[in-house]
N, C-alpha and C positions, 0 to 999 in steps of 0.2 A: 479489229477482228470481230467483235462482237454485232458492231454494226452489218458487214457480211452477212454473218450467220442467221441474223435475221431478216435482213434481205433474200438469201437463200430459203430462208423459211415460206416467207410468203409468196415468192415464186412457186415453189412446190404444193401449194397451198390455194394454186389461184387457179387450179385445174378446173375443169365444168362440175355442175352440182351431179349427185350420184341421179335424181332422179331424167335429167337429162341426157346422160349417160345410159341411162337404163333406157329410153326412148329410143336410143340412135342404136342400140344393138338391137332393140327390137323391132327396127324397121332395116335392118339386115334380111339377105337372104341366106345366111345360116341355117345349121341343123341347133336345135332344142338343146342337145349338148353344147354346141358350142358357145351359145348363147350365153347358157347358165355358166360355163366357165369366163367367160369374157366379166359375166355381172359379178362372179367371185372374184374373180383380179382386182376389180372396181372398188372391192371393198380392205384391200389392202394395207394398213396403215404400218407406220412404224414409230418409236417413238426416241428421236434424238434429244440428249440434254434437256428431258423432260416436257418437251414438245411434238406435240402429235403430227406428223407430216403423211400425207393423203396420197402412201404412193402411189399406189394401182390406179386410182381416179386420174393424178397427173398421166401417167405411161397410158392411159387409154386417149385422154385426153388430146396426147401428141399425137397418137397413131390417128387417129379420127382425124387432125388437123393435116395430117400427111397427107391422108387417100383426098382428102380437099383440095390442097394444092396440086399431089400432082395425081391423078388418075390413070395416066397413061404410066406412068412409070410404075406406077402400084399392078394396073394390070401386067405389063411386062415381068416382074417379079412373079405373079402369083403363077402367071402360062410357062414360066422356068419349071418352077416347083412343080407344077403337074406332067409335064414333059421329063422332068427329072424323074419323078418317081413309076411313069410308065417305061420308062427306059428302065429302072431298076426290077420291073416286075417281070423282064425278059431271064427266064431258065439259066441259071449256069453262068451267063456271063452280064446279067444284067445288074451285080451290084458293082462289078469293076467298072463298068462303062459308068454306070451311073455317077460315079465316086469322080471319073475321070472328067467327065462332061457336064457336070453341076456346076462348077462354078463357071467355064465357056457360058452354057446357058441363061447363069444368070448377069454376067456379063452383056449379052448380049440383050437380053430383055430391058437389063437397067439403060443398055447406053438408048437402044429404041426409043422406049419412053420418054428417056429425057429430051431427047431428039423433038419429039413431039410437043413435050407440054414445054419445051424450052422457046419452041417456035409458035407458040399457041399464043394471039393478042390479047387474049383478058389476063393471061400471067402477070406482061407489064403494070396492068392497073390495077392486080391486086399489091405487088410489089410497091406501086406507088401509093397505094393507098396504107400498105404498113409502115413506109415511111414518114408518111404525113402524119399519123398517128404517135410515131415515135418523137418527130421532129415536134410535137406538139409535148410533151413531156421537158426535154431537150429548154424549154422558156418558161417552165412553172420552177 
């Protein structure tokens, strides 16, 4: 158990550096708010069984390695979201519709996407190339 737990540890732990982090949101096309919120996340820790684990740095971490992998899918979620909430900004019956059609939409965004970056050829070789990296662990 104990060995786990600090395997767990250092997983959580092996997210990118903050000031790395702080580059890769500021080379977003974000608003200043949003920005400054992302770099507050970043600085999130928490402190397990007397071990500091970096969470906001890890969750930002993953989300940055997302929109890498898959972009098409990432854009398909965001054109939901904005299509959801101009549907919700319609008078009277736009938060019903909205409510009803948000998850259709993002259904429909997600499957696109994946559609896309699932049929996209550098996918293959970066998937090949994560596994060669792991398959390399795998003999040490």
């Amino acid at each position: 158990m104990s060995n786990n737990f600090e395997s767990a540890i250092k997983e959580a732990n092996s997210a990118l550096p903050q000031r790395k982090l702080n580059e890769l949101i500021e080379r977003t096309n974000l608003s200043a708010d949003m920005k400054a919120l992302l770099a507050d996340i970043a600085t999130i820790t928490v402190k397990i069984a007397g071990k500091v684990i970096s969470i906001g740095r890890k969750v930002l971490s993953v989300a940055f390695e997302f929109v890498k992998l898959f972009p098409a899918i990432t854009l398909g979620v965001i054109a939901a979201l904005i299509v959801t909430a101009i549907i919700a900004s319609i008078p009277v019956i736009g938060a019903i519709l909205a409510g009803a059609l948000s998850s259709i939409l993002l259904l429909i965004g997600v499957g696109k996407g994946a559609l896309l970056d699932l049929t996209n050829p550098s996918l293959d070789e970066r998937i090949a190339s994560f596994i060669g990296s792991i398959s390399a662990l795998k003999d040490a």
